[in-house]
C-alpha positions in Angstrom: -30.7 -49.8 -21.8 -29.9 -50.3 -25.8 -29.4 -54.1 -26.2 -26.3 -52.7 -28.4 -24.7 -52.1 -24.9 -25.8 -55.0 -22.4 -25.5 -57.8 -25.0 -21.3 -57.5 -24.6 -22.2 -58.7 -20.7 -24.8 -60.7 -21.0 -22.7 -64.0 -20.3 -24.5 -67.0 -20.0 -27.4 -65.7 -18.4 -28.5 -62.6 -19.9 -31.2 -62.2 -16.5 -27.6 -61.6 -14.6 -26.1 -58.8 -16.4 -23.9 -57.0 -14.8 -25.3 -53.6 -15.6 -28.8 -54.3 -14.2 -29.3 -52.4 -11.2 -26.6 -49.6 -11.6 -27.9 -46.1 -11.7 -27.7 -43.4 -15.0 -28.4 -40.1 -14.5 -30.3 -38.6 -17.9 -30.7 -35.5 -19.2 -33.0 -33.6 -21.6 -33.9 -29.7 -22.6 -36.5 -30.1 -19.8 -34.2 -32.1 -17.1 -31.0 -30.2 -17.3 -30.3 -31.7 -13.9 -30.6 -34.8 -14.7 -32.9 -37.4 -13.3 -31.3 -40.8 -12.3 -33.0 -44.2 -12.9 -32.0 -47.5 -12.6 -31.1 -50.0 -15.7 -33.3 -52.7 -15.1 -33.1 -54.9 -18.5 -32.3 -54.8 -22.0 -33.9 -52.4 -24.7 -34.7 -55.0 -28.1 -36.1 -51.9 -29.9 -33.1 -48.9 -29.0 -31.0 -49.0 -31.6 -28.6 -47.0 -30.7 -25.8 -47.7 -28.5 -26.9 -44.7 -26.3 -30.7 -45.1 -26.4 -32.6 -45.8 -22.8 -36.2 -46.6 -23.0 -38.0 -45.3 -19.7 -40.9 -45.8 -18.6 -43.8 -43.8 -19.8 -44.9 -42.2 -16.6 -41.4 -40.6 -15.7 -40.6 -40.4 -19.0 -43.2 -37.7 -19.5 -43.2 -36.2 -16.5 -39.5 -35.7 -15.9 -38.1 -36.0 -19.2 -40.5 -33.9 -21.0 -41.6 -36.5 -23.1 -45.8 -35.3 -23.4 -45.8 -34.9 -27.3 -43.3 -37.6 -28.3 -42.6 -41.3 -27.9 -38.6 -40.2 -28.3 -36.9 -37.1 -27.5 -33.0 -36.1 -27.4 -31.2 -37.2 -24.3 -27.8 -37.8 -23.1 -27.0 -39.6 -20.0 -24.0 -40.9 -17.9 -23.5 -43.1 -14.6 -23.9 -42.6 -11.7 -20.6 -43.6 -9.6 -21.5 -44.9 -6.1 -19.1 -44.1 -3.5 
C-alpha cells in the first residue's frame, strides 16, 4: 500500500502498522468484481496516495496486468463483520 497512506500510522514501529493485515478489494477493466488481497507492508515506490503494488503473479493474472508493470485500478476495504 502507497507509503503516502501507511506512513500517518506507522507509530513507533512502522513493522506494527495498523493497516497490515486488513483486506482491499481492487478493481480493474479485467476484474470488474474485484479481487481482494491483503495489505501486507508499505509501497516506497507508489506515489500516489491510492497506488497498491501487488505482486507480479496475481497481478497479471487477475488484474490483467500481462503487458504493463502499472495499469488503472481503484480499490476500497473490505469491512469484516
Amino acid at each position: 500500500m502507497s507509503k503516502l497512506r501507511m506512513e500517518p500510522f506507522d507509530g513507533a514501529n512502522p513493522s506494527n502498522n495498523p493497516l497490515c493485515g486488513k483486506k482491499v478489494r481492487v478493481f480493474s477493466d479485467m476484474a470488474t468484481e474485484g479481487v481482494v488481497f491483503t495489505v501486507q507492508d508499505k509501497c516506497l515506490g507508489c506515489t500516489g496516495e491510492s497506488d497498491l503494488d501487488v505482486c507480479r503473479g496475481p497481478f497479471k493474472q487477475q488484474l490483467g496486468g500481462e503487458e504493463t508493470d502499472r495499469i488503472k485500478i481503484w480499490w476500497q476495504w473490505v469491512s469484516v463483520t
